[in-house]
N, C-alpha and C positions, 0 to 999 in steps of 0.2 A: 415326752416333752418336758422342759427344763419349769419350773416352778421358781425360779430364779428370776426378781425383774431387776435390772440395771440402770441406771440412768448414765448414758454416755456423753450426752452434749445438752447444749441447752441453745434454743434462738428464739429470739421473741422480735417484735416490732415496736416501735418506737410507744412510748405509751407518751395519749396526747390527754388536752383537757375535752369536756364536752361543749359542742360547739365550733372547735376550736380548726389546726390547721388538719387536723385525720377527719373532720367531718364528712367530707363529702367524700374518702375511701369507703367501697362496699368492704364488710368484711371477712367475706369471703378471700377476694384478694390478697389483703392484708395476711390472713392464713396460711393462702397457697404461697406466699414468700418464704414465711414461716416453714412450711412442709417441703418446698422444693431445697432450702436454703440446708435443714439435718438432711436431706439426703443426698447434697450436692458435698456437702462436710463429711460421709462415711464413706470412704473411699473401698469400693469394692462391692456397696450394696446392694440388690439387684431390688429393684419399688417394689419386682413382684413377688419377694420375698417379706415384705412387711405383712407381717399379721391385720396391722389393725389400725386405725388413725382415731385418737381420744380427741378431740377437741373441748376447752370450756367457752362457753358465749352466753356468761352475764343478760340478763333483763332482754334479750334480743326482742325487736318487735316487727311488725310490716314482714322486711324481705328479710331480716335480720334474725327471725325467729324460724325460720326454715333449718335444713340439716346443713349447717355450713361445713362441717368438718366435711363430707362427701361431695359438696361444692368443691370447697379447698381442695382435697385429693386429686379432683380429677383437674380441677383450673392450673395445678403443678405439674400435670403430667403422670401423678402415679395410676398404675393400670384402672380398671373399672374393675377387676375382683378381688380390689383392697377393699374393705368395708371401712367405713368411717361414722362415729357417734359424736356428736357436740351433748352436753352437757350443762346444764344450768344450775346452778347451785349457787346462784349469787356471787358472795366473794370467795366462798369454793370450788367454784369453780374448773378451775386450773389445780385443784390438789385431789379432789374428792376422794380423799382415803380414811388425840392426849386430852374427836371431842377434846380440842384447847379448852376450854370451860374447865375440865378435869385440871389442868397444870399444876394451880396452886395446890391440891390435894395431894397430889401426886409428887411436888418438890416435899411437902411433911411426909407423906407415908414412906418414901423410898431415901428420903435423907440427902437430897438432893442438894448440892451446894449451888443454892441462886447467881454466883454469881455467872455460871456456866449456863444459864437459862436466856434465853433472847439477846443473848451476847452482840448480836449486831439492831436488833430491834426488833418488833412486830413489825405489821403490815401498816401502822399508820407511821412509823417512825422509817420506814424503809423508800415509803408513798404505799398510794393504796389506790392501783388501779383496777377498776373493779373488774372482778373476773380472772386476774391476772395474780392477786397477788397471793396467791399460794404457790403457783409456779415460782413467784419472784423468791418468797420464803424458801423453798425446798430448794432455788439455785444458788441462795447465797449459801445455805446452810452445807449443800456441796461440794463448791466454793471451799467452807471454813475447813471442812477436813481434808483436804488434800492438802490445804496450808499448812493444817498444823499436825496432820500425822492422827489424829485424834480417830480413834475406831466407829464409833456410834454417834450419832444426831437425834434427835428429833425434831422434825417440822409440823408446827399444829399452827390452825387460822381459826377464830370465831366466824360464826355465815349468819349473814340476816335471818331472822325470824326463830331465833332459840339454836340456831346449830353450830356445828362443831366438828371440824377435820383433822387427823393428823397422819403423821408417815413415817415410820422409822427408817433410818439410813446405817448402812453399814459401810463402811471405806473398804472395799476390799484391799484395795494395797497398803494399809494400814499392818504394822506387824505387832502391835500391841493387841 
């Protein structure tokens, strides 16, 4: 088996405020949008071919803190011997993989030209929906290299309570 992970697409749902018009979607639902929608988008896929379904769900509480990612799977249609984990991690969520806290240490030790650093912004300059926005970081940052050709990224998010996510990216169609 390949040790190789790729990211090929990206889908999310509409990010609301609290309270607001997604309130009274379960989010569960919302998910299986999400899960039916990339593999409605791989053309050739077979659901029972996926490994595995990650899910992140932020502070869930009530019915909300149940295993939704395996809700979501199955409420999409993919078989019952997909396994699926949701994940809590506050605002990591959605990344759980440069500890950001490390950044600024990291732009001195490696000589790092800042201006190449957060080039499109954090998670509070980008929005910051909770739970979400490491996916949102890791899609923009996606995103920047296929626009610009650029070989490497990194995507890092601070997480409530002292922590710290990041992920490095490599373009592979990049020829640099």
């Amino acid at each position: 088996m390949s040790r190789d992970v790729f990211v090929y697409d990206g889908v999310r749902t509409l990010f609301g405020k609290y309270g607001g018009a997604l309130a009274g979607s379960r989010p569960d639902d919302l998910a299986a949008f999400v899960v039916r929608a990339i593999v409605d988008r791989a053309p050739g896929l077979d659901p029972a071919q996926v490994d595995e379904i990650v899910l992140g769900n932020a502070n869930g509480a009530g019915e909300d803190n149940r295993n939704i990612a395996r809700m979501a799977s199955l409420l999409a249609g993919l078989p019952v011997s997909v396994p699926a984990t949701s994940v809590n991690r506050l605002c990591g969520s959605s990344l759980d993989a440069a500890f950001a806290a490390q950044s600024v240490a990291c732009i001195k030790a490696w000589d790092i030209d800042p201006a190449i650093v957060n080039r499109h912004g954090g998670a509070i300059a980008i929005g910051h929906p909770l739970g979400a926005s490491g996916t949102r970081i890791l899609g923009t940052l996606a995103r920047s290299l296929l626009r610009t050709g650029e070989r490497w990224g990194v995507a890092a998010i601070c997480i409530g309570v002292g922590q710290g996510l990041a992920i490095v990216l490599e373009n592979a169609r990049s020829s640099s």
